[in-house]
C-alpha positions in Angstrom: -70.1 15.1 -70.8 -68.1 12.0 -70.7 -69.5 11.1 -74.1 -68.9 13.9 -75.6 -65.7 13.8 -74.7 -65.1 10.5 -75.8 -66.2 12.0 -79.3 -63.8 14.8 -79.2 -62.4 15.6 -82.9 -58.5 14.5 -83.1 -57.7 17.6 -85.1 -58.9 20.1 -82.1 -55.9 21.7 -80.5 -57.9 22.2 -77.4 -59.4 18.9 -75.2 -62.9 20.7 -75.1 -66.3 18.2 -75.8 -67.8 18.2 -79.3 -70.9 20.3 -78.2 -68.4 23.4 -76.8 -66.7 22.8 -79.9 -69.6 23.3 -82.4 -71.0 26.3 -80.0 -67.9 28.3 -80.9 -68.7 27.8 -84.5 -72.5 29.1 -83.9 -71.2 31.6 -81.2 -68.0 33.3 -83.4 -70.2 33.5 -86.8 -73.4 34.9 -84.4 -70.7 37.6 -82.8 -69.4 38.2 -86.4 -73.2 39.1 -88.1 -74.2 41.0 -84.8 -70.7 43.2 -84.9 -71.3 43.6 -88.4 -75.0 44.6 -88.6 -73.4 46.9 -86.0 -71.1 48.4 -87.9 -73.6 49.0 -91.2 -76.5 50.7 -89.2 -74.0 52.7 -86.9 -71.2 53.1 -88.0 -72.9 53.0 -92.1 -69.2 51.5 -92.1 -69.6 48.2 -94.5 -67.0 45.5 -93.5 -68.3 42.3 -95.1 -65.3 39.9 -94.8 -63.6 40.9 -92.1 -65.5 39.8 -88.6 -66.4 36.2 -90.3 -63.2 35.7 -91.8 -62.0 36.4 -87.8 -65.3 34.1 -87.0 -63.9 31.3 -89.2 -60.2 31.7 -87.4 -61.0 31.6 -84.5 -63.3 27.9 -84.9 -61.0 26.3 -86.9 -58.2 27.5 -84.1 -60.0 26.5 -80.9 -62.6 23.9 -82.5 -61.0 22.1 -85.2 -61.5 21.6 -89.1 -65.0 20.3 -88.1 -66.6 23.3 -86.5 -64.6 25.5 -88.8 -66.5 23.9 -91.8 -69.7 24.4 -89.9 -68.5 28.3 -89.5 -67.3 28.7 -92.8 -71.4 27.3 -93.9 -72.9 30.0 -91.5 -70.8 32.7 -92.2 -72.0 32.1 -96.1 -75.7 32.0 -94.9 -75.3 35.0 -92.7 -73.4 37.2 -94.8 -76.4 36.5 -97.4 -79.1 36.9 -95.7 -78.2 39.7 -93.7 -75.2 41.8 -94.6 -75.6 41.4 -98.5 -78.9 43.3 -99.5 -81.3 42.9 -100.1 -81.5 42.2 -96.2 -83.5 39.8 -94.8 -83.4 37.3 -97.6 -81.3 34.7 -99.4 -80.2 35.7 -102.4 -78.2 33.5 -105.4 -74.8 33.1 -104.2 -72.7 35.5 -106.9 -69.3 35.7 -107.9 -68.7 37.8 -104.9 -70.1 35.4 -102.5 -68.0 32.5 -104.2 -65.1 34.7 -103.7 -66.0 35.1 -100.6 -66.9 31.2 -99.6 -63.0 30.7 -101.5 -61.5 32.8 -99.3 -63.0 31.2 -95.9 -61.4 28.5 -97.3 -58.3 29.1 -97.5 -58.5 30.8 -94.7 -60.1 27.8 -92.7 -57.5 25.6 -94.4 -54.1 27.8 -93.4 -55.0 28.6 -89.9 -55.8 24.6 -89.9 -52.8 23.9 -90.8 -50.7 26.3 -88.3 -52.9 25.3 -85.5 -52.1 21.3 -86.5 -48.8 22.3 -86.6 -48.5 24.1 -83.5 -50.6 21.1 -81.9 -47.9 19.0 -82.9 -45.2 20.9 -81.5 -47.1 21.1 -78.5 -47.5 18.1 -78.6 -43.7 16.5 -79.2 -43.2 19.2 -76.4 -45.3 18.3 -74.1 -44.3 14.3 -74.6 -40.5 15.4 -74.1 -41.6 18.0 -71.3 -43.2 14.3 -69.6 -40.7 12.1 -70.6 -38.4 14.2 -68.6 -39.9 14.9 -65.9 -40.6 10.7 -65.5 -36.4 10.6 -65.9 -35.8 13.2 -63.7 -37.9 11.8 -61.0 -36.8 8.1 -61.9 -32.9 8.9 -61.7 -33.5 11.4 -58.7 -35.5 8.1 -56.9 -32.6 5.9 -57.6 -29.8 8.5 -57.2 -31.4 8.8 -53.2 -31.7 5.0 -53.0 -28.2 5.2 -54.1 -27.3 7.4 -51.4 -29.4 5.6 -49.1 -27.7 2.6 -49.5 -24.1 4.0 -49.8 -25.2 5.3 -46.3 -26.1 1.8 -45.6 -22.9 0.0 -46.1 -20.6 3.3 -44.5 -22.4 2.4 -41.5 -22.5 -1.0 -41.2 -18.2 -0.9 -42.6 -17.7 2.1 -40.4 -16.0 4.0 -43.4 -16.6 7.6 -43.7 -15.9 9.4 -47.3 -14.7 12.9 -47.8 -13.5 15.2 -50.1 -10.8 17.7 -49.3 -10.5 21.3 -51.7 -6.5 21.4 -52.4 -5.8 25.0 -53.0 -8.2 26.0 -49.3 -7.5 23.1 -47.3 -10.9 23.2 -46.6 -13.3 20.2 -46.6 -15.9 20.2 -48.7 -17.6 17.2 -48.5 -17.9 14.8 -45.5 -21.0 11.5 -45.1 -22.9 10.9 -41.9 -20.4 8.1 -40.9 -17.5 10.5 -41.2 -19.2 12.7 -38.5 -20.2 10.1 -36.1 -16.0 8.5 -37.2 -14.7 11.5 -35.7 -17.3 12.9 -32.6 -18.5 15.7 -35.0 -22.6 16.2 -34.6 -23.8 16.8 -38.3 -26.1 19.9 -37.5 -22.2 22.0 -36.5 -21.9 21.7 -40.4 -18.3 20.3 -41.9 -15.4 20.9 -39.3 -12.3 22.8 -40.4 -9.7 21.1 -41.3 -7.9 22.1 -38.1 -10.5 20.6 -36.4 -10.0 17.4 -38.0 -6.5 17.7 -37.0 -6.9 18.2 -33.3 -9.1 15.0 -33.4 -6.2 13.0 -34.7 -3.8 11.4 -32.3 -1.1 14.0 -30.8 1.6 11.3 -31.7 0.1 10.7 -35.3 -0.8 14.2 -36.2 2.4 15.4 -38.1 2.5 12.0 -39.8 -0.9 12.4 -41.1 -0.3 16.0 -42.4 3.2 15.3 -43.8 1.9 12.1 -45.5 -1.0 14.0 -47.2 0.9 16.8 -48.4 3.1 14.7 -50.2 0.3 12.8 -51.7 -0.9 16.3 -52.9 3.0 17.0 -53.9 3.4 13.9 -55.6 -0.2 13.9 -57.3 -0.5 10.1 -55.8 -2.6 8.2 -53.6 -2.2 8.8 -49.8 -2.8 6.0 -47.3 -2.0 5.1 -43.5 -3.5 4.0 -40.0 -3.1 6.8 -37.4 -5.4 7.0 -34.4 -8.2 9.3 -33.1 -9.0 10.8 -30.1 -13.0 11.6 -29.1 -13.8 13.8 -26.9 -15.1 11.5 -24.6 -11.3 9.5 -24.4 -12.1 7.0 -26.5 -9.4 6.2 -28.9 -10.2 4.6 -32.4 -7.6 3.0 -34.7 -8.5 4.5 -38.7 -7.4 3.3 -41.9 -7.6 6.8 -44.0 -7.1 6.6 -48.0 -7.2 9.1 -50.6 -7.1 9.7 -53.8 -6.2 12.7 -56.5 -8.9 14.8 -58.7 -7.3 16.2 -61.1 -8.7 19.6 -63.5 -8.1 20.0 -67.4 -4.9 21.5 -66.9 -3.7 18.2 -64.8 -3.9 20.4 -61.5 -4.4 18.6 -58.3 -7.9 20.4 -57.7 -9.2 18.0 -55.0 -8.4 14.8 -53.2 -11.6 12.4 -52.4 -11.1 10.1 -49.7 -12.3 7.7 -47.1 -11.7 7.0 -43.1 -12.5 3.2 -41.7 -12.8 2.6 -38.4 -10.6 -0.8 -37.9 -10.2 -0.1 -34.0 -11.7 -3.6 -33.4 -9.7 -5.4 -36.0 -6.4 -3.7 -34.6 -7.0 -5.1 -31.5 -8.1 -8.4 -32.8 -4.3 -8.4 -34.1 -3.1 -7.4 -30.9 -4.8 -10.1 -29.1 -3.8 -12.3 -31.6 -0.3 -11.3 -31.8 -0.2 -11.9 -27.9 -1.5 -15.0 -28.3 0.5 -15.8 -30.7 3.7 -14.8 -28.6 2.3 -17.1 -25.7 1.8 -20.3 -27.7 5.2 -19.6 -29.1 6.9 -19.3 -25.9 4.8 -22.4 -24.1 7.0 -24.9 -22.7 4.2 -27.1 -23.8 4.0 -28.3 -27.0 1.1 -26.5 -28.7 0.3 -28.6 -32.2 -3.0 -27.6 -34.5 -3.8 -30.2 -37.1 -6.5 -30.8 -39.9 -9.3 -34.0 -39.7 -6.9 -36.2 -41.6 -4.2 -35.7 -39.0 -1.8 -33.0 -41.4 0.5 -30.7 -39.0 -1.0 -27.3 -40.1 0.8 -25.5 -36.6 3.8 -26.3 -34.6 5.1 -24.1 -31.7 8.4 -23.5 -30.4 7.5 -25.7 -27.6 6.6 -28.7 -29.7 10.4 -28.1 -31.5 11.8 -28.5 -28.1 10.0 -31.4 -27.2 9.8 -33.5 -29.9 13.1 -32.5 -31.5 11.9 -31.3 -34.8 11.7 -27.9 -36.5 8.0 -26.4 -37.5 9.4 -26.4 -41.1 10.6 -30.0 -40.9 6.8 -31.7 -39.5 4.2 -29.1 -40.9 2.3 -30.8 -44.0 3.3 -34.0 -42.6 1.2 -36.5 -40.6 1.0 -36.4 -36.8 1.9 -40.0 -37.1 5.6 -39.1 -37.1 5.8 -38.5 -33.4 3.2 -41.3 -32.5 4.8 -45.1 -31.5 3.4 -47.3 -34.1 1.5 -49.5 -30.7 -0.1 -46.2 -30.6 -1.8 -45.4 -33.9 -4.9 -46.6 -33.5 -5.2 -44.0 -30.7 -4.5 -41.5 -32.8 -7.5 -42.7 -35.2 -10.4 -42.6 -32.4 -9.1 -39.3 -30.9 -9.5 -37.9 -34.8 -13.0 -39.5 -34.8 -14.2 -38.1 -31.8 -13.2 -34.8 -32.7 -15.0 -34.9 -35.6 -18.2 -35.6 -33.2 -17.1 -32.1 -31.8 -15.9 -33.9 -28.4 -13.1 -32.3 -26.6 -10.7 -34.9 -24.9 -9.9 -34.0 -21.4 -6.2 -34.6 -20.3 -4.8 -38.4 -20.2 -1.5 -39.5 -20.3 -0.2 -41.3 -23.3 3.3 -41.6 -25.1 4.7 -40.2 -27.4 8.1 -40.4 -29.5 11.3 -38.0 -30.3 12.9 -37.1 -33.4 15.6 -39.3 -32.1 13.3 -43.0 -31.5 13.1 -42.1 -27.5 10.0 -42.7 -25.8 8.7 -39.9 -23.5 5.1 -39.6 -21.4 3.0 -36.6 -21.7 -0.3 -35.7 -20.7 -2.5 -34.8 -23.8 -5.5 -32.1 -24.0 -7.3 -32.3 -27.2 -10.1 -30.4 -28.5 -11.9 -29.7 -32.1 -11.2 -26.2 -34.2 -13.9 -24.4 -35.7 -14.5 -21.8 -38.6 -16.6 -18.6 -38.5 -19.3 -20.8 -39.2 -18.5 -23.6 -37.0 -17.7 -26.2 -39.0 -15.1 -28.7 -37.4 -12.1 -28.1 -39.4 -9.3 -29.6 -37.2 -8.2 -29.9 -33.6 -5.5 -28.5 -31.6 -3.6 -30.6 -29.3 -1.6 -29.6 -25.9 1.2 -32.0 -24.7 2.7 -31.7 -21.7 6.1 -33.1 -20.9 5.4 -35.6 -17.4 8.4 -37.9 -17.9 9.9 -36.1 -14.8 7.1 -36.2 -13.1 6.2 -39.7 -13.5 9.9 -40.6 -12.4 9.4 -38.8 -9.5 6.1 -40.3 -8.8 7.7 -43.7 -9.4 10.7 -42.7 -6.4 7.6 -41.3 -4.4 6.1 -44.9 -4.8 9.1 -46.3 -4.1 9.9 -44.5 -1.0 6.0 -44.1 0.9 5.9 -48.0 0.5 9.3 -48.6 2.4 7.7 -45.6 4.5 4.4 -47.8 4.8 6.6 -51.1 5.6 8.4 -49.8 8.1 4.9 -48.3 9.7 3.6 -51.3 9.5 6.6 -53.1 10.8 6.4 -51.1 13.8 2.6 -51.3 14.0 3.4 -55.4 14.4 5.9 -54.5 16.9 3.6 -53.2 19.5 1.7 -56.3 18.6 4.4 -58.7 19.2 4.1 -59.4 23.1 0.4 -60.2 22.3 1.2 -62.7 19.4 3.7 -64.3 21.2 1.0 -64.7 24.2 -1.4 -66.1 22.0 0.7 -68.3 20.3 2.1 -70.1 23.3 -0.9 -71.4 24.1 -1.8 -73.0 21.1 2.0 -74.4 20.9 1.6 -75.3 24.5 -2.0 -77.4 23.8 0.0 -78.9 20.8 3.1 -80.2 23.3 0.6 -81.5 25.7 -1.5 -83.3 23.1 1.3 -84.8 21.6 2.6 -86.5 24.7 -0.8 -87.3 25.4 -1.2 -89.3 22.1 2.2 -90.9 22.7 1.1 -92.5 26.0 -2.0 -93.9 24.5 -0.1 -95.5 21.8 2.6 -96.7 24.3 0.1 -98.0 26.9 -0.1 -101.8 26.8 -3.6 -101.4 26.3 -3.6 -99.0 22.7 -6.3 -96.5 23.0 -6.6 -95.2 19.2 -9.7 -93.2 20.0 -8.3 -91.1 22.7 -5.0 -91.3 20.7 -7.3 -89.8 17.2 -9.0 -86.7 20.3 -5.5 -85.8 21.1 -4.4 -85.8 17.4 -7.9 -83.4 16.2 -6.8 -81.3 18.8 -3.2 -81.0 18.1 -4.3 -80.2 14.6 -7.0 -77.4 15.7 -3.8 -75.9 17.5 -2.0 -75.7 14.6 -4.8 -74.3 12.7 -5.4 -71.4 15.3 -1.1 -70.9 15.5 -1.3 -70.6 11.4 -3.9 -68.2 11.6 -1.8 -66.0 13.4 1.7 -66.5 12.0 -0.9 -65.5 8.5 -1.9 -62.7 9.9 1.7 -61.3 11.0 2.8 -62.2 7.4 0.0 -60.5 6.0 1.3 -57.4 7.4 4.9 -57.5 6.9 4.7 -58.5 3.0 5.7 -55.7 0.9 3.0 -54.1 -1.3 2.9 -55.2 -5.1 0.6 -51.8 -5.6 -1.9 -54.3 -7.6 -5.2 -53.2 -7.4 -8.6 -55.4 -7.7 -12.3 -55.4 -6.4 -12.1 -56.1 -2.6 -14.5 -56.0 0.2 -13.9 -53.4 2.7 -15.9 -54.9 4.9 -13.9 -58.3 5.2 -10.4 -56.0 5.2 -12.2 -54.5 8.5 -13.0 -58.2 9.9 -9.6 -59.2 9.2 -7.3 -56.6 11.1 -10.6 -57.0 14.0 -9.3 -60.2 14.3 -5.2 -59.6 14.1 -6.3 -57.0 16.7 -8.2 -59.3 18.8 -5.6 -60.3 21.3 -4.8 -56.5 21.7 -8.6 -55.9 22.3 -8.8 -58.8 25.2 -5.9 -57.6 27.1 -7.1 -53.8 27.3 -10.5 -54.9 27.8 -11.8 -52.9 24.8 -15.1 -53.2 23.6 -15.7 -53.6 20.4 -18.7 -52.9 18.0 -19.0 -53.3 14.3 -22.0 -52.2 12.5 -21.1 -52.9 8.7 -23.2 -52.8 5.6 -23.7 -56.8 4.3 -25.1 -54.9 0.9 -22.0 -52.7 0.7 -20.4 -52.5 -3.0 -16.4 -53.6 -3.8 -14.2 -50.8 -4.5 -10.9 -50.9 -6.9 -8.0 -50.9 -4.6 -5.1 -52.5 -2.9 -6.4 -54.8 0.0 -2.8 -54.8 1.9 -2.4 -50.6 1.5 -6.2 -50.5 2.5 -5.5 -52.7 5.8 -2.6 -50.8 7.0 -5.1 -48.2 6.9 -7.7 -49.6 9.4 -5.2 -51.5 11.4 -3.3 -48.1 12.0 -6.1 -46.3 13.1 -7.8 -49.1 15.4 -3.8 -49.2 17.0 -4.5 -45.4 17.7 -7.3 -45.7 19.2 -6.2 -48.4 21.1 -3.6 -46.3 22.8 -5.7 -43.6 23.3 -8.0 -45.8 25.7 -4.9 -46.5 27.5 -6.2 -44.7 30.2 -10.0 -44.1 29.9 -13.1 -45.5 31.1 -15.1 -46.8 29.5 -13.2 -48.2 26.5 -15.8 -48.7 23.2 -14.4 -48.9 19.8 -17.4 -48.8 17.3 -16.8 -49.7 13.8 -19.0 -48.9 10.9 -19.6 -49.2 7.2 -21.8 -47.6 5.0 -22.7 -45.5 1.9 -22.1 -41.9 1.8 -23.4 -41.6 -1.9 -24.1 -44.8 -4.4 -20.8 -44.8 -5.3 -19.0 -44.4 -2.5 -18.1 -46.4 0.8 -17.7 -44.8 3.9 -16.2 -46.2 7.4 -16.7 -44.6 10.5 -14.0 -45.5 13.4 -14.9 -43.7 16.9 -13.1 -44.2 20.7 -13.8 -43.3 23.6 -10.2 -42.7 24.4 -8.5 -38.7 25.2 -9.8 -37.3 21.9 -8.3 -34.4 19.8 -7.5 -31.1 19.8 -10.2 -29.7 16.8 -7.3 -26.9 16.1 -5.2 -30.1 15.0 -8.0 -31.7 13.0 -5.6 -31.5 9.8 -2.3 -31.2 11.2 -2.2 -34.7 12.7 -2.0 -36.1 8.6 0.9 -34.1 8.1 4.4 -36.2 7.9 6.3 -35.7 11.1 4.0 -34.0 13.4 2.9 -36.5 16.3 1.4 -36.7 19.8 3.2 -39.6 21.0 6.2 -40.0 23.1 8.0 -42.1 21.0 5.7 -41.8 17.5 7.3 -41.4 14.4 4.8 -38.7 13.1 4.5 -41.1 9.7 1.5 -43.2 10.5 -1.8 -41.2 9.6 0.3 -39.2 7.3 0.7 -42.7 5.3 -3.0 -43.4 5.7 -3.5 -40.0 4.2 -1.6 -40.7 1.2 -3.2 -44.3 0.7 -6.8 -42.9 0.7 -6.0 -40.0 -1.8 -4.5 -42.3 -3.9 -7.5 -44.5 -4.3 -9.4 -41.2 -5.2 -10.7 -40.7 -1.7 -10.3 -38.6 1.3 -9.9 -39.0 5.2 -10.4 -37.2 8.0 -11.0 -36.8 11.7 -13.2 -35.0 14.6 -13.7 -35.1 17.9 -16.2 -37.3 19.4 -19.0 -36.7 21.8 -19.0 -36.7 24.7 -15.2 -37.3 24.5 -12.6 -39.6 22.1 -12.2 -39.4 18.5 -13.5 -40.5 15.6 -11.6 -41.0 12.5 -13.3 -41.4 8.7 -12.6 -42.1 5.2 -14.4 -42.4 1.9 -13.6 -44.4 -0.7 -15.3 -44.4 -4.9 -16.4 -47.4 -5.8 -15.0 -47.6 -9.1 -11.4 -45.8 -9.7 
């Protein structure tokens, strides 16, 4: 079959095999001798021509000018043999028969040439009938990938489109996003217009209709941002455009449009808009700037501290309000901010319009763009010239504060001192007469003359040792700060206190740390310290029994020094753990209320703390921390 249907004649109008083909010849001729030996014996009705004539049609029509040959050959041989008598035998062909044959022919030939015709129409038909169909389904594909992706970017844009009929005020037309835009659910079908309305904004609804109508009126384009109201409360901000469709006659017939949801961009504008109102009305100076150090921003607060107007510095360099000892700090803050490094707060200087020097305290950090490039760096400056005057009166005053403590720390010392310096004075005297009678003796004595000298001069030593001491304490404080050794600041006020310790029979114990680190402060500030503390706890033993004082030095962490001072004297309240640091508040008689509230500010100026508990089973103990490296 598949052969034979590879062999199919072109000029057959019907796809049928060659075989089926060439059995319609043999079958229409066969039908045409049997309905005509029909009609002669029956019917005694002679039709010759007609039923092989039909024969020959219909083989030519369904077969093809092949088959209708081979009918055109039987129908010759049939009609001879048996129509034409005498029957049963083939007799010469005669005029008749050659008319005959001729008209077959023809006959063959014109119904060839109508079917080949009609094939070809069918043909040219059928090709056009395809080639539509293809660009029907090929535009109908793309017009719903169209859709599909106009669907797409509504939804990801959030803008809805919708078409409005003029003359009904009816809405003809509205997309999935314009459902979901406004709370509708797309099975309901489009909302009335009204509808629409009541979803608007109470406040915005008149504006919206009076705003469209004279877009209709005016035959122009309609556009505003009104808000909408879900059911649900939630309020959306919508950008709603539209645009005329006109008819032949230049009638407004329809108005297509579209809705955007821009609720989160309206309030990006808000936020912004407040934020921009803050910077603005900063007190600090609030400067943005690009990698080459241009003045893209300038706040009001930056006009009232530096002196100049926004339009008088932006486009310039930040260089203009930078001392010229200062630039090359200007250069490695730029460079680390291109690193992406934000720079914490430091103080600096910084200069006028004017030439005047003022201190601020600087925060800088990198700018980014949507992408996150580093495009430039804002910069916060905060004006600290008062405050660095009035830390410089503070200064001023808590060391005359901590001079006068210490003055009168020295006073309750002074009985002592004077104690222990008469007896060195009073060994000096004595050795000096001593060495005077050897030398006067008639018999000169020079080496108990040199003993009385050596001891007259370890007198001395031990009386300058002292008087060093008391100095020590009443020199004012230079604020310098270097390495020192806490453990040899405790050592030394152990042994100004000494004399102190002797006459209250205190007993003292030191446990200090030889591998201790030196920390970055002031050696006289950090003796007061100790010295007024061990004083403390001196009076506090006044009365108790036993009297231990236990002194020790450590590490709290590996970079910072602790000292531990415990008594055994009346202890302290634990209510008034903290309120015994604060300026004025006291215990004592006659105190001042000044001392520990000095110590306080000492150790949290050095970047430390101090504090104090009471002790077990009775006293106090007193501690402070110090980093090693400030």
């Amino acid at each position: 079959m598949g052969q034979a249907m590879a062999h199919r004649d072109p000029s057959s109008p019907t796809p049928l095999p060659a075989i089926l083909r060439y059995g319609i010849a043999v079958l229409s001729v066969a039908i045409a001798t049997g309905l005509g030996l029909f009609l002669l014996r029956y019917l005694l009705v002679e039709i010759r021509l007609t039923p092989f004539l039909f024969a020959v049609a219909v083989t030519v029509w369904y077969g093809g000018i092949g088959p209708g040959v081979l009918a055109i050959v039987l129908a010759v041989l049939s009609l001879n043999y048996f129509i034409v008598p005498p029957f049963g035998s083939f007799n010469p062909i005669s005029k008749a028969d050659l008319v005959y044959l001729t008209c077959c022919t023809l006959c063959a030939l014109a119904v060839g040439w109508v079917s080949a015709v009609r094939r070809r129409a069918e043909q040219v038909l059928r090709r056009a009938r395809d080639e539509l169909d293809a660009k029907v389904v090929e535009r109908t594909a793309n017009l719903q990938r169209s859709e599909g992706y106009l669907a797409e970017a509504q939804r990801l844009s959030h803008t809805g489109s919708w078409v409005l009929n003029v003359a009904a005020r009816e809405t003809i037309h509205w997309s999935q996003e314009t459902y979901r835009l406004y709370g509708f659910d797309p099975d309901g079908g489009i909302p009335p217009f009204e509808a629409l309305l009541q979803r608007i904004h109470p406040e915005d609804r008149d504006r919206f209709v009076d705003d469209l109508e004279r877009a209709i009126r005016e035959r122009a384009d309609h556009e505003m941002i009104f808000r909408a109201v879900l059911p649900g409360g939630t309020l959306k901000y919508i950008l709603g455009i539209g645009h005329p469709v006109f008819n032949a006659s230049g009638d407004v017939v329809e108005f297509v449009g579209a809705a955007m949801d821009i609720t989160e961009r309206k309030r990006a504008e808000v936020v912004g808009q407040r934020l921009a109102a803050i910077v603005d009305s900063s007190e600090d100076a609030i400067v943005s700037k690009d990698l080459n150090g241009t003045i893209e921003s300038w706040n009001g607060g930056a006009e009232r501290l530096f002196g100049y107007q926004a339009s008088e510095v932006i486009g310039k360099s930040i260089l203009i309000i930078i001392p010229p000892d200062r630039h090359e700090e200007e250069l490695g803050i730029l460079e680390r901010i291109r690193c992406g490094e934000r720079i914490k707060p430091f103080e600096t200087v910084r200069m006028r319009q004017d030439g005047s020097l003022l201190d601020i305290s600087l925060t800088v950090s990198p700018l980014r763009d949507a992408a996150g490039r580093i495009i430039g760096a804002s910069k916060i400056a905060r004006d600290i010239t008062e405050r660095k005057l009035a830390e410089a009166r503070e200064r001023a005053l808590m060391a005359e504060l901590t001079f006068m403590n210490r003055a009168a720390t020295a006073g309750e010392l002074s009985a002592s001192l004077a104690h222990e310096l008469k007896q060195p004075l009073t060994a000096i005297v004595t050795r000096a007469g001593a060495a005077r009678h050897w030398l006067a003796a008639e018999t000169l004595n020079i080496d108990k003359a040199r003993a009385a000298l050596d001891k007259i001069e370890t007198a001395g030593h031990r009386a300058g040792d002292i008087i060093k001491n008391v100095s020590a304490v009443f020199k004012k404080d230079t604020h310098e700060r270097n390495p020192v050794d806490v453990n040899r600041i405790i050592l030394e006020v152990m042994s100004l206190g000494e004399i102190e310790f002797k006459n209250h029979r205190i007993e003292v114990h030191t446990k200090l740390d030889d591998r201790l680190p030196r920390v970055i402060g002031n050696r006289v500030q950090l003796q007061q310290v100790i010295l007024n503390v061990v004083m403390n706890a001196v009076e506090a033993m006044h009365s108790a029994q036993p009297r231990r004082l236990h002194i020790q030095s450590g590490l709290s962490k590996p970079d910072v020094v602790h000292v531990s001072i415990a008594d055994t004297g009346i202890g302290i309240d634990p209510a008034n753990a903290d309120a015994i640091f604060k300026p004025l508040y006291t215990t004592k008689e006659h105190g001042m209320g000044m001392g520990l509230s000095i110590c306080r500010s000492i150790i949290e100026d050095h970047g430390g703390r101090i504090w104090a508990s009471p002790g077990e089973p009775r006293g106090a103990i007193f501690q402070f921390e110090l980093p090693t490296g400030i």
